[in-house]
Every structure is written in structure tokens, then in C-alpha cells.
ChimeraX commands (.cxc) that place a marker at each C-alpha (Angstrom):
marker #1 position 12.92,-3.18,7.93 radius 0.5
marker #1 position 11.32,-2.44,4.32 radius 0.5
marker #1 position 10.84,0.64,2.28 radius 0.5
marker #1 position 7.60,0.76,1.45 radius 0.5
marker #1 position 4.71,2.96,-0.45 radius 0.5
marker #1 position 1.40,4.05,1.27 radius 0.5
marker #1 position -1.22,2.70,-0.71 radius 0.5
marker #1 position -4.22,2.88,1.56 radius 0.5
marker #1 position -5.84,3.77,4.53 radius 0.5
marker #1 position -7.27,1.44,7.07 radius 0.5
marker #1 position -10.32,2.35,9.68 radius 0.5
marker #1 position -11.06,-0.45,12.25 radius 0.5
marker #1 position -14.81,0.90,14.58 radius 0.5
marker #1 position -14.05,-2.42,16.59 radius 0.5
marker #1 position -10.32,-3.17,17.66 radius 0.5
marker #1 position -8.40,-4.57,19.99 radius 0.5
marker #1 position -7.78,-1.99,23.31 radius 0.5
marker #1 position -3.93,-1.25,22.87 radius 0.5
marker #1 position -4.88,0.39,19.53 radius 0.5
marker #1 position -7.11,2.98,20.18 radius 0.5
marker #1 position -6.25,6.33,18.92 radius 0.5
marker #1 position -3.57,4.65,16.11 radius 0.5
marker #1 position -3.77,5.62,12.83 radius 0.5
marker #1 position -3.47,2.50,10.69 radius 0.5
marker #1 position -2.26,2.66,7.02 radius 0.5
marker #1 position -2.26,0.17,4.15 radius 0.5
marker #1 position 1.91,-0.36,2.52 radius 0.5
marker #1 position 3.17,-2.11,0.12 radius 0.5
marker #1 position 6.99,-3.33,-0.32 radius 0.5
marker #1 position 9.06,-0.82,-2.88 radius 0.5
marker #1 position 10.40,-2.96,-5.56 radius 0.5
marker #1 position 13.45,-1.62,-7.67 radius 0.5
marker #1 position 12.16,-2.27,-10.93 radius 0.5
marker #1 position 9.03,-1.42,-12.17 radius 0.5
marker #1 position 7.38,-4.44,-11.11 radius 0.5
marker #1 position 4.95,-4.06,-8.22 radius 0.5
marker #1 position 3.81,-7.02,-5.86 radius 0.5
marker #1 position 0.59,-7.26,-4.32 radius 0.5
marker #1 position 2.25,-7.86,-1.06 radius 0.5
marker #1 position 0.36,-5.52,1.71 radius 0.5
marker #1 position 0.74,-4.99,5.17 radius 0.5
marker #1 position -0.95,-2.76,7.76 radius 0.5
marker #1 position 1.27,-0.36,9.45 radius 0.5
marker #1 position 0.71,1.67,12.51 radius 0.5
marker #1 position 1.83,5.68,11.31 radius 0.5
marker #1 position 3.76,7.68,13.79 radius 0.5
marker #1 position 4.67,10.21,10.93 radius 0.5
marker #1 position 1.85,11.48,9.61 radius 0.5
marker #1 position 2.72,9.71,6.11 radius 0.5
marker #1 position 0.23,10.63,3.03 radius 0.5
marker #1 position -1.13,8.60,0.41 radius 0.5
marker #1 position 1.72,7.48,-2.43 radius 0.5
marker #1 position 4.51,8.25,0.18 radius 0.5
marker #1 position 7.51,6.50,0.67 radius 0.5
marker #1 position 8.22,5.00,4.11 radius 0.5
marker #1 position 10.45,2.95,6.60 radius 0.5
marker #1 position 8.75,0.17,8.34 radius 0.5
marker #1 position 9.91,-1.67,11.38 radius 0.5
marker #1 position 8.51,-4.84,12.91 radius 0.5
marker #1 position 8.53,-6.43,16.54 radius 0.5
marker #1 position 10.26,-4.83,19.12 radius 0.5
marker #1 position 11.25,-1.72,17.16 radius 0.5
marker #1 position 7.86,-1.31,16.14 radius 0.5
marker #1 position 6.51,-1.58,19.63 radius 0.5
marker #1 position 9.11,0.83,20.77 radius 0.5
marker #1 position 8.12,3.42,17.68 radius 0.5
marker #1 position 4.42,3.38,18.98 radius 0.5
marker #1 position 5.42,4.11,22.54 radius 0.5
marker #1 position 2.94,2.17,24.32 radius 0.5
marker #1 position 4.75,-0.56,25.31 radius 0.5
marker #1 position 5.63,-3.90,24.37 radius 0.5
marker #1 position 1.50,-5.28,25.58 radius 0.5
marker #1 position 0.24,-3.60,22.36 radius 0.5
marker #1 position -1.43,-6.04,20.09 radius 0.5
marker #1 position 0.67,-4.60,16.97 radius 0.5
marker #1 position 4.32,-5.26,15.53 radius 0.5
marker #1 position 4.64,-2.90,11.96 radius 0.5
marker #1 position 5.07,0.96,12.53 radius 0.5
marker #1 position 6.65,3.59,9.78 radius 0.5
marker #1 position 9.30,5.08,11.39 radius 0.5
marker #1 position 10.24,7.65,8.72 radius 0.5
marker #1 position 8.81,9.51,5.70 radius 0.5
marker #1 position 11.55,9.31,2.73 radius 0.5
marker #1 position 12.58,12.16,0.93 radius 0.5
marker #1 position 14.83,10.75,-1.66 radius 0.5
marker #1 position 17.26,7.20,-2.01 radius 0.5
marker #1 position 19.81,6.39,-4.16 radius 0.5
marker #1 position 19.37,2.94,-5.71 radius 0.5
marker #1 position 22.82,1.09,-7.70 radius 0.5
marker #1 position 23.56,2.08,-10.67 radius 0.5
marker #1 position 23.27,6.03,-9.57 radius 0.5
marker #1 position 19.00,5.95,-9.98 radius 0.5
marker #1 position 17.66,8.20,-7.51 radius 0.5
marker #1 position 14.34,7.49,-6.23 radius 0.5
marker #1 position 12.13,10.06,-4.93 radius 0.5
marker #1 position 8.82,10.64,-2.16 radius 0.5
marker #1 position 6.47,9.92,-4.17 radius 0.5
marker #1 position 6.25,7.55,-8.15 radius 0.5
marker #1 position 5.55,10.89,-9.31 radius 0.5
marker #1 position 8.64,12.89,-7.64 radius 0.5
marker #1 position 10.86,10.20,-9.71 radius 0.5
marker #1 position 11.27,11.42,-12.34 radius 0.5
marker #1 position 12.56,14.90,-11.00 radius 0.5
marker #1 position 15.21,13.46,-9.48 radius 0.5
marker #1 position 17.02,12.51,-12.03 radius 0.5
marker #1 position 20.48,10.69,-11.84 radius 0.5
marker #1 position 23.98,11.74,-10.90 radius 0.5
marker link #1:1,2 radius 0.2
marker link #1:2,3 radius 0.2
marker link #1:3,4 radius 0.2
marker link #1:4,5 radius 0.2
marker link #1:5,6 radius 0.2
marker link #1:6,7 radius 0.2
marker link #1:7,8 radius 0.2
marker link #1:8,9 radius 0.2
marker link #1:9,10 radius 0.2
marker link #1:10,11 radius 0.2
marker link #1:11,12 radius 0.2
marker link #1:12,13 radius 0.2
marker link #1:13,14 radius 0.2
marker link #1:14,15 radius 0.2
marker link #1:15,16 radius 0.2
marker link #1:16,17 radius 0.2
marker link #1:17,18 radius 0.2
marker link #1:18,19 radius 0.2
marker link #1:19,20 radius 0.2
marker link #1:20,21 radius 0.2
marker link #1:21,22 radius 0.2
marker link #1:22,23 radius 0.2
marker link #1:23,24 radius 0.2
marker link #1:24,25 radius 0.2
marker link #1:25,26 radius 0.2
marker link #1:26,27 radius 0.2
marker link #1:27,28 radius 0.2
marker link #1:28,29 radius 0.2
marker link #1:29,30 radius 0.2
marker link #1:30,31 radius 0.2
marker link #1:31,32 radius 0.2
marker link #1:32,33 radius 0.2
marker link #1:33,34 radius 0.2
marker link #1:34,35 radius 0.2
marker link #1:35,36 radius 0.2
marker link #1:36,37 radius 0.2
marker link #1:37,38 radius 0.2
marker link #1:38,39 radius 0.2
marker link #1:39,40 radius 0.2
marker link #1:40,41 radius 0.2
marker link #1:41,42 radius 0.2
marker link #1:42,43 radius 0.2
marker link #1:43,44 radius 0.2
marker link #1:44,45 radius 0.2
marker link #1:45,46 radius 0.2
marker link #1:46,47 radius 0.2
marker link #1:47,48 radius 0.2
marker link #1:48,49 radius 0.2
marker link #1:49,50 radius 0.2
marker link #1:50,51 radius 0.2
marker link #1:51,52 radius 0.2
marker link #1:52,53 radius 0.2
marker link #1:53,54 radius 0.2
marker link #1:54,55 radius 0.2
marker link #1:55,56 radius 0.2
marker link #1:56,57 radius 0.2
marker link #1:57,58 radius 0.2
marker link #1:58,59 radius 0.2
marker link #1:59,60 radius 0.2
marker link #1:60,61 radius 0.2
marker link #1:61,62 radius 0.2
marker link #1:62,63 radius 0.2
marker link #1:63,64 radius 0.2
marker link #1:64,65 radius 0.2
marker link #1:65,66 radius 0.2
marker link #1:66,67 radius 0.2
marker link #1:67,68 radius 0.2
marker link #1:68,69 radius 0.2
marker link #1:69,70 radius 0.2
marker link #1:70,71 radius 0.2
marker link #1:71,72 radius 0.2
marker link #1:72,73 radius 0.2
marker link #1:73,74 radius 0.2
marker link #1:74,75 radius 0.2
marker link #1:75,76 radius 0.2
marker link #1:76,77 radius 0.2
marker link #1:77,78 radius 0.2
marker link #1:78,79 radius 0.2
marker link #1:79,80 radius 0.2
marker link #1:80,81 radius 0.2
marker link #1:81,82 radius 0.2
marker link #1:82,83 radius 0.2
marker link #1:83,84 radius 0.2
marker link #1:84,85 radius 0.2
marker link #1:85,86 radius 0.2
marker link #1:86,87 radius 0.2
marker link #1:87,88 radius 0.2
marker link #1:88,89 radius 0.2
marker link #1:89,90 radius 0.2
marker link #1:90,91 radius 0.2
marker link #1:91,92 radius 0.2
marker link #1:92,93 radius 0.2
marker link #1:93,94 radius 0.2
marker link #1:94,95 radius 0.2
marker link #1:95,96 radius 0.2
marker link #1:96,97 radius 0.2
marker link #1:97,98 radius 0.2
marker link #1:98,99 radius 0.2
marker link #1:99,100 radius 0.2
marker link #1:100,101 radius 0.2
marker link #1:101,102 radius 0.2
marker link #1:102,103 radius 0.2
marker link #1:103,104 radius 0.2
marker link #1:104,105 radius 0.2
marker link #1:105,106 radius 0.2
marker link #1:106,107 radius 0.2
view
């Protein structure tokens, strides 16, 4: 599992069968620090997530099971969940969005 951030979307006119009708989005791995990596991955969305949003990502068999169409679908990534807000060590709280951040404030 990974928190991630949306940082893209992704339109495929050819793919394989399985995946018609998914909506595929670009994410990138939250770091804790203000560092960013330029780590991506391609996620199927069953949430509706925006661009900048927060997310939970599964892989394999819990992504499979997210998508609902079995486990013959030619994908193993899926958000599972839109974050509102997470509290990090040291009390930080982290928000939806970069921008919602700073709101949030600490304890």
C-alpha cells in the first residue's frame, strides 16, 4: 500500500480488453519531507480522485479485488481511498491536497 498524490491523467485509445471503461490516473509516492521523487505509477481510480489529491493505492490481489472485475484483468494498482487528512510523527498533520497543508496546522 502507498499514499500517494495524483499528478496526472492517463488516456490509452488502444488497450488491453479487461480495461475498457477504467479511468487510469498518473501517482506519485507521498514523501514526508519536502523532497519529491520522480517515482510514478499508473493507477486504476475507483474514487473519482482529482488532480493534486491524496490517495491510497493497493497492488495485486487487492487491487484486482478494488476494480471488481476479477482477478483476469491485465492491471494490479487501484486507489482505494481519497484522503482527507493524516497525522505524520512529530504531531504534523497533512492534508488533501499540498495546498490544504498548511490549514491544518498541528496539534
Amino acid at each position: 500500500m502507498h499514499i500517494c498524490t495524483v499528478v496526472g491523467n492517463l488516456w490509452a485509445t488502444q488497450k488491453e480488453a479487461s480495461l475498457t471503461g477504467l479511468p487510469l490516473l498518473v501517482v506519485r509516492p507521498f514523501t514526508s519531507g519536502t523532497e519529491q521523487t520522480a517515482e510514478t505509477m499508473v493507477a486504476v481510480d475507483t474514487q473519482g480522485a482529482r488532480l493534486g489529491e491524496r490517495v491510497l493505492v493497493v497492488h495485486g490481489r487487492a487491487a484486482r479485488h478494488a476494480i471488481g472485475r476479477g482477478h483476469d484483468i491485465g492491471f494490479q494498482t487501484a486507489i482505494v481511498a481519497i484522503v482527507d487528512s493524516m497525522e505524520l510523527e512529530g504531531g504534523r498533520r497533512v492534508g488533501q491536497t499540498a495546498a490544504e497543508d498548511s490549514k491544518i496546522g498541528t496539534y
